[in-house]
N, CA, C and O atoms as a Tinker XYZ file with bonds, in Angstrom:
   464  protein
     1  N      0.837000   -1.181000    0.000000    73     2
     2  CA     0.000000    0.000000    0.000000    64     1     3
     3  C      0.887000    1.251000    0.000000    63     2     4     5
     4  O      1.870000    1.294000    0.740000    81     3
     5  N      0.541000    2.354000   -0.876000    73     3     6
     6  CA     1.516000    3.467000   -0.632000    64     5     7
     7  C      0.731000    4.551000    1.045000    63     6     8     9
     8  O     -0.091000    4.369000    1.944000    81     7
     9  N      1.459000    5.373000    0.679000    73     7    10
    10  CA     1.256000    5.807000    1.759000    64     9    11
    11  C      0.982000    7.701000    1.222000    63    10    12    13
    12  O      1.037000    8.640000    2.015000    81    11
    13  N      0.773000    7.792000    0.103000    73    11    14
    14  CA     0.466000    9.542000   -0.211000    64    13    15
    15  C     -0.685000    9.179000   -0.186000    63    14    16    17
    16  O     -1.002000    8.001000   -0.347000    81    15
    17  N     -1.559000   10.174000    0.031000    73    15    18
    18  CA    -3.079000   10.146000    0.400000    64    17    19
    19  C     -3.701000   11.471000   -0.409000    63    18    20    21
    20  O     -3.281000   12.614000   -0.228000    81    19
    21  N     -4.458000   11.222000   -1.060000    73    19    22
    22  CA    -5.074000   12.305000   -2.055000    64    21    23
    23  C     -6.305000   13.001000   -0.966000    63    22    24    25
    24  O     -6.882000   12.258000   -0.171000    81    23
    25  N     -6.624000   14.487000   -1.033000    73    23    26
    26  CA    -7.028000   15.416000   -0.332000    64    25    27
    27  C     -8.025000   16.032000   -0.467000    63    26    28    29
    28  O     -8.005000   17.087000    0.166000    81    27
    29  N     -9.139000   15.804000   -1.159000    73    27    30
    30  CA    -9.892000   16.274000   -2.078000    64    29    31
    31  C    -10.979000   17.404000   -1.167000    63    30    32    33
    32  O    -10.913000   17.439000    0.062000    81    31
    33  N    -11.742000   18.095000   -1.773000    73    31    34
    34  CA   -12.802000   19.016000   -1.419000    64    33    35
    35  C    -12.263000   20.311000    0.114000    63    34    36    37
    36  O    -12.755000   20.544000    1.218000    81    35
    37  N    -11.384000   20.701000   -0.437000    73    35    38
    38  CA   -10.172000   21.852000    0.841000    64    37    39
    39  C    -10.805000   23.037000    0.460000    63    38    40    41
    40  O    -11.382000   23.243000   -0.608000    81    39
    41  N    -10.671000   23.746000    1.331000    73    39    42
    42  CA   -11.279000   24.986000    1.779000    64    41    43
    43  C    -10.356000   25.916000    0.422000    63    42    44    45
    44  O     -9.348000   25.335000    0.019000    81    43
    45  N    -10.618000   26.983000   -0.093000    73    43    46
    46  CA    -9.894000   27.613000   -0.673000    64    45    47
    47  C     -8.927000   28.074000    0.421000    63    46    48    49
    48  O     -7.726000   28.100000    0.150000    81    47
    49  N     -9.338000   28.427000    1.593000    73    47    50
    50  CA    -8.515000   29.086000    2.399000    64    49    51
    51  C     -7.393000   27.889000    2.987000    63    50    52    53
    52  O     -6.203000   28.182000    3.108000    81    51
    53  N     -7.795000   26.835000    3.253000    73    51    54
    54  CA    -6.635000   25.504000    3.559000    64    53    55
    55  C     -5.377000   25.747000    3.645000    63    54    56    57
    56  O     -5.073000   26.242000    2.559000    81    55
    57  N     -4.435000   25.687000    4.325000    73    55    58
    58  CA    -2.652000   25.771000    3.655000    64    57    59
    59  C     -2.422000   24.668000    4.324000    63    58    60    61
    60  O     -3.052000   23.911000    5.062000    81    59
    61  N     -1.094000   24.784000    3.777000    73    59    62
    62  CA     0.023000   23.891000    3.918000    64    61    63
    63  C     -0.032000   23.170000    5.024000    63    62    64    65
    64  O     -0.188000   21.969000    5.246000    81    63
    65  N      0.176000   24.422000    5.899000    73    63    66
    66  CA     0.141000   24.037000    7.773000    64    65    67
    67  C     -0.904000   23.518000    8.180000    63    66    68    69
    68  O     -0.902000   22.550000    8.940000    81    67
    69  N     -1.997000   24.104000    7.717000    73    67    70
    70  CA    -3.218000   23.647000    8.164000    64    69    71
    71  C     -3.506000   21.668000    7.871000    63    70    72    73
    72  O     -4.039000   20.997000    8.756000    81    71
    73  N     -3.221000   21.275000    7.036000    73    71    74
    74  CA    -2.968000   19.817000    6.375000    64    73    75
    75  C     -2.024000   19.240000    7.364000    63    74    76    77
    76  O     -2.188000   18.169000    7.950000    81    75
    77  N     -1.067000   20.013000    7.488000    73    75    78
    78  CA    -0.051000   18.991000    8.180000    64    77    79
    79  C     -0.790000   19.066000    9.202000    63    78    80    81
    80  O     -1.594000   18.137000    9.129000    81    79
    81  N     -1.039000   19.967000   10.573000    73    79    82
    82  CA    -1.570000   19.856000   11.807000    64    81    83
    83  C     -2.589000   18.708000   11.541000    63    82    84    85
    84  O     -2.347000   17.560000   11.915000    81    83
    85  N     -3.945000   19.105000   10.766000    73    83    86
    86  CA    -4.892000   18.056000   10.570000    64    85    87
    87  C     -4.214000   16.496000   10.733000    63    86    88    89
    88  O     -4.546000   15.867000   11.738000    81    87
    89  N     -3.453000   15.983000    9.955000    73    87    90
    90  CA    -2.830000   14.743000    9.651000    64    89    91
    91  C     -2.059000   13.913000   10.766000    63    90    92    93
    92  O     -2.101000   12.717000   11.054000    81    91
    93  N     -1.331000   14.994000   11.296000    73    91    94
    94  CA     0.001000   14.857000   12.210000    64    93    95
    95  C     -0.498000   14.228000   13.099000    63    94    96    97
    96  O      0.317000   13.390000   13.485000    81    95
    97  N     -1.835000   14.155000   13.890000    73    95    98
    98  CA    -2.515000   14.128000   14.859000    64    97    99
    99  C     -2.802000   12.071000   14.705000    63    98   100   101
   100  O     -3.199000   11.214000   15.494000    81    99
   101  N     -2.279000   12.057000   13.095000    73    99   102
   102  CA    -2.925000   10.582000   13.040000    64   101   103
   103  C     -1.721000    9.576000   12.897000    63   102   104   105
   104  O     -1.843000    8.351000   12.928000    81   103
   105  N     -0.156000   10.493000   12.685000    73   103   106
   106  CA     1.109000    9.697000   11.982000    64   105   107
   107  C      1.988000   10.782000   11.627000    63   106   108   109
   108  O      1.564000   11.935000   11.704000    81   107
   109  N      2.994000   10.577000   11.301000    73   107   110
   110  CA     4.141000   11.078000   10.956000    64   109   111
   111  C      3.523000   11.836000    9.301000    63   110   112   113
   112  O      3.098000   11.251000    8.305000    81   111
   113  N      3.677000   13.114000    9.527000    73   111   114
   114  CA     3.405000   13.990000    7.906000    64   113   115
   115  C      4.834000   14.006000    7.450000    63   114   116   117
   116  O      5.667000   14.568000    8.160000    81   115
   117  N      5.177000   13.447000    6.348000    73   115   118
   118  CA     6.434000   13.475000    5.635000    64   117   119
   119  C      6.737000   14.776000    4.643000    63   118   120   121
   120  O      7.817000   15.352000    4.513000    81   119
   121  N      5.167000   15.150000    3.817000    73   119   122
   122  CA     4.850000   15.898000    2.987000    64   121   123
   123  C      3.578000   16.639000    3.017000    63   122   124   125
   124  O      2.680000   16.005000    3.570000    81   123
   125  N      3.402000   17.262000    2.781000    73   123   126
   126  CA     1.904000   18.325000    2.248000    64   125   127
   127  C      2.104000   18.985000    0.962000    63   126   128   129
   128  O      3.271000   19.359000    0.845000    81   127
   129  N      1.453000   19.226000    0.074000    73   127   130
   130  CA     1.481000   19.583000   -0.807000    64   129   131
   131  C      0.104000   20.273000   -1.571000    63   130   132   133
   132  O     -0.553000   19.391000   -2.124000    81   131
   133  N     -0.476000   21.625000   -1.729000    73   131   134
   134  CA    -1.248000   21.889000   -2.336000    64   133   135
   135  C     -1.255000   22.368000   -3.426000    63   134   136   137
   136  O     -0.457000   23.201000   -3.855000    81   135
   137  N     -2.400000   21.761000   -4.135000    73   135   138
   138  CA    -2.450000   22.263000   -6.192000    64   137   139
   139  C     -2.947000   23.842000   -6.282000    63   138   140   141
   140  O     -4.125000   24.165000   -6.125000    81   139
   141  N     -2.126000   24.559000   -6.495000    73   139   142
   142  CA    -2.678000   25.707000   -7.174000    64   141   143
   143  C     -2.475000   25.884000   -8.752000    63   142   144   145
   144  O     -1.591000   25.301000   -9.380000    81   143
   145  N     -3.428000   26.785000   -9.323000    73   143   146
   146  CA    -4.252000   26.778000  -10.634000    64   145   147
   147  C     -2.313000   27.164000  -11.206000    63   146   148   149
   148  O     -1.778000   27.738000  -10.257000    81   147
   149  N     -1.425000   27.011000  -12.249000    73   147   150
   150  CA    -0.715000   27.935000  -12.836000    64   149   151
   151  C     -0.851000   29.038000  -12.903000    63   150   152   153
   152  O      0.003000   29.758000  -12.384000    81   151
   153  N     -2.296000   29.770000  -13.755000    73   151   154
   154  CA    -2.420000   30.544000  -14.440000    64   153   155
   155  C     -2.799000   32.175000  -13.032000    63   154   156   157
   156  O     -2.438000   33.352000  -13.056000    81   155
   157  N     -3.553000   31.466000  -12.139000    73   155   158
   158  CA    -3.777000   32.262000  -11.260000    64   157   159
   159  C     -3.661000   32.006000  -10.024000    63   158   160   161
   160  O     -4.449000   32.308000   -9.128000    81   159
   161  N     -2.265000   31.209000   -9.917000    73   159   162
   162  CA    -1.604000   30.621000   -8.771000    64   161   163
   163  C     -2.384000   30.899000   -7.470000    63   162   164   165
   164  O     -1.868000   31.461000   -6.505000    81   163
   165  N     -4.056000   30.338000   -7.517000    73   163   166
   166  CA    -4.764000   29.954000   -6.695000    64   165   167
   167  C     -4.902000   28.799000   -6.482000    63   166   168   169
   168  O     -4.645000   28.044000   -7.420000    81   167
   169  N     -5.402000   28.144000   -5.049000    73   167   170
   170  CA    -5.762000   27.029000   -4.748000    64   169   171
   171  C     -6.879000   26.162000   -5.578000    63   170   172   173
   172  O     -7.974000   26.582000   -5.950000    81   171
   173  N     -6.236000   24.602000   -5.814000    73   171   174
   174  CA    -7.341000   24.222000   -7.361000    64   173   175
   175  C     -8.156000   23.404000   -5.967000    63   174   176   177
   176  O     -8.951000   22.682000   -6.569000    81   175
   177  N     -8.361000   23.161000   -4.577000    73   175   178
   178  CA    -9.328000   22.729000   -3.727000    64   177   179
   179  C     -8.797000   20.790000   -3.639000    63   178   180   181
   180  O     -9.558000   19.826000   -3.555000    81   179
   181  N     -7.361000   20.791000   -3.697000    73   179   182
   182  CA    -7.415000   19.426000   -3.573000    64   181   183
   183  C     -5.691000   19.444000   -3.384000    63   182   184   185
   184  O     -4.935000   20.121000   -4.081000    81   183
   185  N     -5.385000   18.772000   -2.564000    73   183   186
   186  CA    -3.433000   18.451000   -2.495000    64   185   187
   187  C     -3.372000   17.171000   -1.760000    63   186   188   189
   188  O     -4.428000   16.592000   -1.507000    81   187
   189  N     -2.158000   16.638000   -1.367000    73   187   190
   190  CA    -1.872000   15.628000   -1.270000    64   189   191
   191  C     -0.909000   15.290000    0.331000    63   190   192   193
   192  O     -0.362000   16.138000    1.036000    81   191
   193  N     -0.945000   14.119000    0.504000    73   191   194
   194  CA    -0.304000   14.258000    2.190000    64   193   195
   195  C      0.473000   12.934000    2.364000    63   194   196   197
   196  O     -0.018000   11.809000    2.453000    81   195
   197  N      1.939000   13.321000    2.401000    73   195   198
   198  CA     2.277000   11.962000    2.723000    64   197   199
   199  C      2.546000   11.528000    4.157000    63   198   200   201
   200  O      3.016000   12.209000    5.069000    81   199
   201  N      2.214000   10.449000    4.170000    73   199   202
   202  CA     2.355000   10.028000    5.856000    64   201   203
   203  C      3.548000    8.714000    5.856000    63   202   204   205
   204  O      3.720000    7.961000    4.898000    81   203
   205  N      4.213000    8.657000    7.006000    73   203   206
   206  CA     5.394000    8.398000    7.085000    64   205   207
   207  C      5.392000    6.315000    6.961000    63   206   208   209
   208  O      6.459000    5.706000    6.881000    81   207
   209  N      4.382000    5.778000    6.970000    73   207   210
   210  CA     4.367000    4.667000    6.721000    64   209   211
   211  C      2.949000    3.989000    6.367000    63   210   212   213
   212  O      2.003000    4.272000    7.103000    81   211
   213  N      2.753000    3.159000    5.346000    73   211   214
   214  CA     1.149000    2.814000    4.709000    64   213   215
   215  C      0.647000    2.746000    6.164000    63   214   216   217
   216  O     -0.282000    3.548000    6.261000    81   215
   217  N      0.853000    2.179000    7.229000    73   215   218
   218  CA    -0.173000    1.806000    8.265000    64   217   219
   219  C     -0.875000    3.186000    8.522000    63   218   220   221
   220  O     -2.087000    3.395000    8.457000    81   219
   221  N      0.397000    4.347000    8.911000    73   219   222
   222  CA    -0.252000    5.437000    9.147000    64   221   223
   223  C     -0.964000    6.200000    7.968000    63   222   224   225
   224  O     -1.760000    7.071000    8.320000    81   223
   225  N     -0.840000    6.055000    7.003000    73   223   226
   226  CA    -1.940000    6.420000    6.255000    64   225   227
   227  C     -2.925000    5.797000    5.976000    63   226   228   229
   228  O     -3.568000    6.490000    5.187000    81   227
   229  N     -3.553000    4.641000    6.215000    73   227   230
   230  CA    -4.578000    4.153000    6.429000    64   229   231
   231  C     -5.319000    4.470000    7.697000    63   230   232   233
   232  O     -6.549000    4.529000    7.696000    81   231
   233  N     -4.663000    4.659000    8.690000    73   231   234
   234  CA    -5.040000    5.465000    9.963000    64   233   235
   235  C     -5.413000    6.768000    9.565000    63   234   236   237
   236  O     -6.294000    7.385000   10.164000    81   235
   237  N     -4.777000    7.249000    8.552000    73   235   238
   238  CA    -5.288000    9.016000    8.577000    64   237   239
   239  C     -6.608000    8.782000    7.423000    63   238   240   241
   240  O     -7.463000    9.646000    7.226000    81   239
   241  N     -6.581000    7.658000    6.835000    73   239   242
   242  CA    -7.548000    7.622000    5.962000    64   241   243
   243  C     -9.170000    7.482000    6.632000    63   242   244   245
   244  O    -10.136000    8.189000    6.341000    81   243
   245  N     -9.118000    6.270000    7.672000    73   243   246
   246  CA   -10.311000    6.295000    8.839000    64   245   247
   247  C    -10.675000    7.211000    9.176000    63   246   248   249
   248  O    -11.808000    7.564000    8.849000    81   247
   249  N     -9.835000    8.036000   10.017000    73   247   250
   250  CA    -9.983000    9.258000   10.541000    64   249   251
   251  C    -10.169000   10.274000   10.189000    63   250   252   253
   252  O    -10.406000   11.068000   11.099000    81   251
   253  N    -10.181000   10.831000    8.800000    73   251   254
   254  CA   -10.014000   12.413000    8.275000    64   253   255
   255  C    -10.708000   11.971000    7.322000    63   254   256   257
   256  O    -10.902000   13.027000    6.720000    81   255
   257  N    -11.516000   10.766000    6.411000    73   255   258
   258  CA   -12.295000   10.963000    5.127000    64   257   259
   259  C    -13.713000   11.071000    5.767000    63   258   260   261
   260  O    -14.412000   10.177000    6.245000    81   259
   261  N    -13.952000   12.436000    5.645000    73   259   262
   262  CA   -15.756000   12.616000    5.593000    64   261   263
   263  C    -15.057000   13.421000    7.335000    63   262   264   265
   264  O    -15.426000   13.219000    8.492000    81   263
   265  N    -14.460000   13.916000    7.028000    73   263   266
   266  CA   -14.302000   15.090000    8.460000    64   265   267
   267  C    -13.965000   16.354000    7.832000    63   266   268   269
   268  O    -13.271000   16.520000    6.829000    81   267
   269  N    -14.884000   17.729000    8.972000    73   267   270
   270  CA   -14.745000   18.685000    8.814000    64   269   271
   271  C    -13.333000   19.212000    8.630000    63   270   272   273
   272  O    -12.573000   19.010000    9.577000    81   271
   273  N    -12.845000   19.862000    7.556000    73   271   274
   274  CA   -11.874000   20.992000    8.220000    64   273   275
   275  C    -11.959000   22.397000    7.245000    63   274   276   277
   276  O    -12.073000   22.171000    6.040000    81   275
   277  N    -11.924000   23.458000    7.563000    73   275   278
   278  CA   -12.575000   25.017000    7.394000    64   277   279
   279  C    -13.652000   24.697000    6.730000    63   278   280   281
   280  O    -13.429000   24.909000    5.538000    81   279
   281  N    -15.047000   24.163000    6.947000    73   279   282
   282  CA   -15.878000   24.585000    7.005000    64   281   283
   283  C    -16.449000   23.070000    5.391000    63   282   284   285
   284  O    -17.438000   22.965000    4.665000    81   283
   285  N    -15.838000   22.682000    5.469000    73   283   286
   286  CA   -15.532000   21.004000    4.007000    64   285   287
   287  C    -15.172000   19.884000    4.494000    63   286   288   289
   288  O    -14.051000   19.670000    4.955000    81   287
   289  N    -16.400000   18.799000    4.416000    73   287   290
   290  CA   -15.887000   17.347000    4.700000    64   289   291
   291  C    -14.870000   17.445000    3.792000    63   290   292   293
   292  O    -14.833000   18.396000    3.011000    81   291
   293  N    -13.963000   16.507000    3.791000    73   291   294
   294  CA   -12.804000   15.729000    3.240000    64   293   295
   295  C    -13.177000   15.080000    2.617000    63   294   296   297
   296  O    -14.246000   14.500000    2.806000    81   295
   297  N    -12.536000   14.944000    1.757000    73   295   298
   298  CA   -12.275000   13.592000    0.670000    64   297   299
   299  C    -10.874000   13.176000    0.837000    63   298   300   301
   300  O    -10.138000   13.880000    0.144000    81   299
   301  N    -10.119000   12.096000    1.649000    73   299   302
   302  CA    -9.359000   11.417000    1.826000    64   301   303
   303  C     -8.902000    9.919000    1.160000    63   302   304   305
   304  O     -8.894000    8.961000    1.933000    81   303
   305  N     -8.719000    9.813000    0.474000    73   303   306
   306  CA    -7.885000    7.747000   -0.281000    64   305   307
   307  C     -6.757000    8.103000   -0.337000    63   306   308   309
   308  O     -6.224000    9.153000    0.022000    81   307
   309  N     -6.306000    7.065000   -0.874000    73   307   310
   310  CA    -5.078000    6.453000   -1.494000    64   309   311
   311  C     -4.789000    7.394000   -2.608000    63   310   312   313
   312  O     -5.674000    7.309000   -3.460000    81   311
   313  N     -3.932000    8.200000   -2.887000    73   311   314
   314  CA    -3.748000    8.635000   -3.870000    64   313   315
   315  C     -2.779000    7.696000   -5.480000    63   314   316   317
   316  O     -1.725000    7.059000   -5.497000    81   315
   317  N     -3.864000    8.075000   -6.707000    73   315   318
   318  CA    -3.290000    7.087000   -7.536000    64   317   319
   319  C     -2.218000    7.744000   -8.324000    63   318   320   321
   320  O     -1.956000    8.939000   -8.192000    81   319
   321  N     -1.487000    6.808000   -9.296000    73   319   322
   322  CA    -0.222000    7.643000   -9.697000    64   321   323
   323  C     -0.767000    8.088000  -11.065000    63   322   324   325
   324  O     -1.843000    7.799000  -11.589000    81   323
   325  N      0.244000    8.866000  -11.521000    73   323   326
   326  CA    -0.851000   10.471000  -12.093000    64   325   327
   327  C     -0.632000    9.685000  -13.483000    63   326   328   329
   328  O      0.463000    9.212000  -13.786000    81   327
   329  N     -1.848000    9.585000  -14.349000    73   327   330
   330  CA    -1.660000    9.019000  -15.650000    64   329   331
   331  C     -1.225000   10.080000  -16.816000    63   330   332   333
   332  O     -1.557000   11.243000  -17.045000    81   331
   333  N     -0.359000    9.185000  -17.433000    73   331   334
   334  CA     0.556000   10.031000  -18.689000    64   333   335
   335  C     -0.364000   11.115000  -19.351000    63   334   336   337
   336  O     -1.576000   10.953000  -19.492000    81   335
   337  N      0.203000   12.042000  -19.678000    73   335   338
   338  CA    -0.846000   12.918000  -20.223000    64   337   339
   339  C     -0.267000   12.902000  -22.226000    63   338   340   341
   340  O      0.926000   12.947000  -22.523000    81   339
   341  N     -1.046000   12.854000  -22.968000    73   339   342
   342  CA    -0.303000   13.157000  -24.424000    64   341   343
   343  C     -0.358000   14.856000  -24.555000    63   342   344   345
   344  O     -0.987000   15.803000  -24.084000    81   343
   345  N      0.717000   14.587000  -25.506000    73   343   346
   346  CA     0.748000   16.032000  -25.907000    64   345   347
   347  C     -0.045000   16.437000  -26.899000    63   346   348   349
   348  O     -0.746000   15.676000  -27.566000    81   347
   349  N      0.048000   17.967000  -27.078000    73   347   350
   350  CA    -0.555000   18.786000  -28.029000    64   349   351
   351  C     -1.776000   19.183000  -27.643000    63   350   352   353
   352  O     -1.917000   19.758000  -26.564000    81   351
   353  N     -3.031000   18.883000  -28.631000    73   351   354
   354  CA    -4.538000   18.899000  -28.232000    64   353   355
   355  C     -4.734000   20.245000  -28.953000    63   354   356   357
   356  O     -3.891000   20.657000  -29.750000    81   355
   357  N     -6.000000   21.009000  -28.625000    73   355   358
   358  CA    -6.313000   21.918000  -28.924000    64   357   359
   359  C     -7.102000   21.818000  -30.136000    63   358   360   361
   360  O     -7.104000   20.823000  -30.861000    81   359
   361  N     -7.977000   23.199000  -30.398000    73   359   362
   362  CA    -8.682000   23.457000  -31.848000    64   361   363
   363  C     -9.428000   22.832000  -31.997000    63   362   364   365
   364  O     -9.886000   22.701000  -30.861000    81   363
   365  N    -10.066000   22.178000  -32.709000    73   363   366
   366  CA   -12.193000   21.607000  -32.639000    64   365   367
   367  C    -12.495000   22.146000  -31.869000    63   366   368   369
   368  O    -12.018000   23.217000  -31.494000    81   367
   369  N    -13.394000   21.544000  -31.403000    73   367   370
   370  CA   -14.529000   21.502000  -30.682000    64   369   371
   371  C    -15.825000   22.027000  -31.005000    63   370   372   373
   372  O    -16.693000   21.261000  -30.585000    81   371
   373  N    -16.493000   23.461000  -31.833000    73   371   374
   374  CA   -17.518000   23.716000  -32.270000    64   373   375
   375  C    -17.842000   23.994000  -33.694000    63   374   376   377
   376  O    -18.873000   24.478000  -34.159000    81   375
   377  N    -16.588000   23.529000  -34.392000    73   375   378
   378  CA   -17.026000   23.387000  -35.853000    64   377   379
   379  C    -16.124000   23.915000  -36.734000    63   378   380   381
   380  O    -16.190000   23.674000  -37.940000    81   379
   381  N    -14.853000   24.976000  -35.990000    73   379   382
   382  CA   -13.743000   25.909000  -36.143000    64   381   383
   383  C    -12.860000   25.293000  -35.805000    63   382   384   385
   384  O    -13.131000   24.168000  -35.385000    81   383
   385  N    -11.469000   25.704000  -35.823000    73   383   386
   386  CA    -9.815000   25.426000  -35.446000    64   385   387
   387  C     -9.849000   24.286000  -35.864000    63   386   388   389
   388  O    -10.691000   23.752000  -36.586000    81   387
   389  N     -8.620000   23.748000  -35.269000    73   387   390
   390  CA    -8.195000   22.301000  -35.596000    64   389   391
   391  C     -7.590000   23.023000  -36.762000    63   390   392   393
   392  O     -7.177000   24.181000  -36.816000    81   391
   393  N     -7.633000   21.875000  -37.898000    73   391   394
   394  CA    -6.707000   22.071000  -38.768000    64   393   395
   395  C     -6.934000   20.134000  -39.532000    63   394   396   397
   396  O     -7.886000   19.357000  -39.449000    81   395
   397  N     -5.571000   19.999000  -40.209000    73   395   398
   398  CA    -5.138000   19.064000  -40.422000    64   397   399
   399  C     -5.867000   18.638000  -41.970000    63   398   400   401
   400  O     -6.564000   19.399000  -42.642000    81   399
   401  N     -5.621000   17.694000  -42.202000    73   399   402
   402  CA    -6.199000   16.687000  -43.419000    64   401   403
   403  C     -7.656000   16.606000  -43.718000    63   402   404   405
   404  O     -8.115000   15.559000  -43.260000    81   403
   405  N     -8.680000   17.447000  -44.416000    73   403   406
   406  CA    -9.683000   16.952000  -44.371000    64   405   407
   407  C    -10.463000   15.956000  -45.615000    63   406   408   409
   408  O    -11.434000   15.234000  -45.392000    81   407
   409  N     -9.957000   16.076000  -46.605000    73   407   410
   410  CA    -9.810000   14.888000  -48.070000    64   409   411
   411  C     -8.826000   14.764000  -48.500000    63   410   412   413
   412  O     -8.005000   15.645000  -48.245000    81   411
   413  N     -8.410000   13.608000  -49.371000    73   411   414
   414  CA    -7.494000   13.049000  -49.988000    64   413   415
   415  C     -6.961000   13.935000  -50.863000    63   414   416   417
   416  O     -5.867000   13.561000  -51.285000    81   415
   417  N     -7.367000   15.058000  -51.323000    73   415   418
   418  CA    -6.104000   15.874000  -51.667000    64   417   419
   419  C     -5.428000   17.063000  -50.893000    63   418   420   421
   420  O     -4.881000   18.125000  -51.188000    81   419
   421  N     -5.747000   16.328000  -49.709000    73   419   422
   422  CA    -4.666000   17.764000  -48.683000    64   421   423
   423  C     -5.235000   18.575000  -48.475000    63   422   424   425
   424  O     -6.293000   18.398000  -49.079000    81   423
   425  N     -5.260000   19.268000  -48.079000    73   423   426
   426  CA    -5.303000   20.946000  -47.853000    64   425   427
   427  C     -4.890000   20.806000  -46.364000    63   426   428   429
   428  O     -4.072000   20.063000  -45.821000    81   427
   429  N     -5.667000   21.700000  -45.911000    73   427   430
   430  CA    -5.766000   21.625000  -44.028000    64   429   431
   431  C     -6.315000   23.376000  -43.852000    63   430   432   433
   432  O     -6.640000   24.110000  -44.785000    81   431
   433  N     -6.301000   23.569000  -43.055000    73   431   434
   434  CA    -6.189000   24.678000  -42.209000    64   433   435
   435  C     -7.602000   24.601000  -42.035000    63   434   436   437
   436  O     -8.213000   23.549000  -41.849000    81   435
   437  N     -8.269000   26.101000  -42.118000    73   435   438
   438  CA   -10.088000   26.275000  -41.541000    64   437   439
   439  C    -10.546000   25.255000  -40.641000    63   438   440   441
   440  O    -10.220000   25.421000  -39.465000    81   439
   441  N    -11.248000   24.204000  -40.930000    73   439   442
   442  CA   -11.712000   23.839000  -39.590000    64   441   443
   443  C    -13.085000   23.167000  -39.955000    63   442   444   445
   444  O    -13.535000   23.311000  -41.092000    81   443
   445  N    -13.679000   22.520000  -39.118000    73   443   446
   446  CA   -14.904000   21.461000  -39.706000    64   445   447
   447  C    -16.151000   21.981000  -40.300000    63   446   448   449
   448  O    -17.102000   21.200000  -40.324000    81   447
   449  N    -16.334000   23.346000  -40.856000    73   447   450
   450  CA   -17.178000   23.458000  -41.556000    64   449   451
   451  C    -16.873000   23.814000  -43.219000    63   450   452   453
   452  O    -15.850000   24.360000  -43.632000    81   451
   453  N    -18.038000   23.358000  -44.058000    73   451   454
   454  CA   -17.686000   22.934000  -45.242000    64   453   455
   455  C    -18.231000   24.243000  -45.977000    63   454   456   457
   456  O    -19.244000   24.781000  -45.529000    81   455
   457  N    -17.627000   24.730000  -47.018000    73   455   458
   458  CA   -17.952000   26.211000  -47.582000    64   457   459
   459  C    -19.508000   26.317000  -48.640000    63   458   460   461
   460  O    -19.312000   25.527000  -49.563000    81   459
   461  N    -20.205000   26.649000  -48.727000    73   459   462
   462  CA   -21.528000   26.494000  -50.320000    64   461   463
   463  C    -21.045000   26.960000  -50.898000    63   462   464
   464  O    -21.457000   27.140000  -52.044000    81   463
């Protein structure tokens, strides 16, 4: 069993400290860690907690999933390991961008709608 524990539904106001105190109370906090947005290096309402051995994070898991803290039950598990992301993406979606190949003689650019 690992022992990082995913954090889910946190107060915007939540920190760092605040996680560790919460936790500490159940096992050894090795780590805390909260997600803020890049773009507006705000809190995204979810971080992660490592506790110093699986037993004790299964102990913090009993104890802290579906408990108050600032004013938000918890969402406490096992945290899973983060799946590969592909690159690129972008453009479709309502009928515009994108690009690429749209018949067998090439072209590309414009986007999924067809001209009269």
């Amino acid at each position: 069993m690992n022992n990082k524990l995913f954090v889910g539904n946190l107060s915007f106001k939540t920190t760092e400290n605040d996680l560790q105190d919460a936790f500490s109370a159940h096992g050894t906090v090795t780590e805390t860690n909260l997600m803020v947005d890049r773009a507006t290096n705000r809190p995204r309402g979810f971080g992660f907690v490592t506790m110093g051995s699986p037993e004790e994070a299964q102990k913090a898991i009993e104890a802290m999933n579906g408990k108050e803290l600032d004013g938000r039950a918890l969402t406490v598990n096992i945290a899973r390991p983060r799946e590969e992301r592909t690159g690129g993406g972008g453009g479709g979606g309502r009928g515009f961008g994108g690009g690429g190949r749209r018949d067998s003689r090439g072209g590309g650019g414009g986007g999924g709608r067809d001209r009269y």
